[in-house]
Residue, then its C-alpha position, 0 to 999 in steps of 0.5 A: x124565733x124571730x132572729x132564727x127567720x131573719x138568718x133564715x131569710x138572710x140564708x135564702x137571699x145568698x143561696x138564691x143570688x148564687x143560684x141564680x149566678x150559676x144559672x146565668x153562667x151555664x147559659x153562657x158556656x152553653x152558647x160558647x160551647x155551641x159557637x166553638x163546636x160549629x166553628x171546629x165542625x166547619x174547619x172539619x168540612x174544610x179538612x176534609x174537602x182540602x184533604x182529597x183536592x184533586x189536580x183536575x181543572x175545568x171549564x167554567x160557565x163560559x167554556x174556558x178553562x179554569x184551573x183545578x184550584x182558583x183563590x182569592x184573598x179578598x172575599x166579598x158577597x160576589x162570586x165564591x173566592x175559593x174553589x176547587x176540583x176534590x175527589x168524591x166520597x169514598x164508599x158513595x154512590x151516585x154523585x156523591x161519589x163521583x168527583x165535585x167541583x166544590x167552594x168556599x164564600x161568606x154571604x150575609x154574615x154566613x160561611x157557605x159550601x158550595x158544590x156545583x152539580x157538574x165538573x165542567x159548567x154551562x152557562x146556566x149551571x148554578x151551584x148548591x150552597x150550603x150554610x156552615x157558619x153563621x154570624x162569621x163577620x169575615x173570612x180571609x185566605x192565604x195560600x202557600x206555595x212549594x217554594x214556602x211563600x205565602x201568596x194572596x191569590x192562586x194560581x200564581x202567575x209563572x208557577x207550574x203548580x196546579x195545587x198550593x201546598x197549604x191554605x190558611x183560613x181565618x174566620x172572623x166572627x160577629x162577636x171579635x173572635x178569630x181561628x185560624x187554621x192551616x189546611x196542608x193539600x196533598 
């Protein structure tokens, strides 16, 4: 009887560490699956928004024009590096479905949309911004020209271009892992 508890006891101590085991792995796939899901829900965003870029500048808070598509490499907490000019929502009405003036930044270890409430801006005019991303340590940009060079800023100087042909977006997050995704514009 007393050999029957110990297997017994001996049993139990494998069964409840595998358990245990199990438990703590699906803890952690969960959060994976959590953070891979976010990310590629954001990249959708960005599909969609460079999917309808629309070739229409405008003027920015003071009364000079900008052009449809301003891009930097080089994004810090200041300003928004990636803005552009995109088409309203098809099937919409009011101002979702009226053409936006719409960006990109990282602030505070946070990826934004931002979208301002008109086209051409005053000088008060302050944009929404809306978190996509959070715990994105960086978030960097590269923009393809019709000549099928890739360009840190746009526009380039001396091309006609309004729109790049394409934009990467790297998107760094706090843990070390990188996605890179290749938006073609139209």
């Amino acid at each position: 009887m007393l050999v029957a508890m110990v297997i017994f006891a001996v049993i139990s101590l494998v069964a409840y560490r595998a358990l245990a085991v199990i438990l703590d792995s699906r803890v952690q796939l969960q959060a994976e699956n959590r953070k891979w899901r976010t990310l590629a829900l954001a990249f959708t965003h960005m599909e969609q928004d460079f999917g309808v870029a629309l070739d229409r500048g405008v003027r920015d808070a003071d009364d000079l024009r900008a052009p449809p598509f301003v891009g930097r490499a080089v994004v810090g907490a200041e300003g928004v590096p990636l803005e552009f000019t995109r088409m309203g929502y098809a099937a919409q009405s009011g101002t979702l479905a009226d053409v936006q003036r719409v960006g990109y930044r990282l602030r505070n270890e946070v990826l934004e949309a931002v979208t301002w409430p008109v086209l051409d801006q005053g000088p008060r005019t302050v944009p929404d911004a809306r978190p996509l991303l959070a715990g994105v340590a960086g978030f960097g940009l590269r923009y393809l020209d019709r000549q099928g060079a890739w360009q840190q800023s746009w526009p380039v100087p001396g091309q006609q271009a309004a729109l790049p042909a394409a934009v990467e977006v790297e998107i760094a997050l706090v843990g070390g892992d990188k996605a890179r995704r290749v938006f073609a514009l139209p």
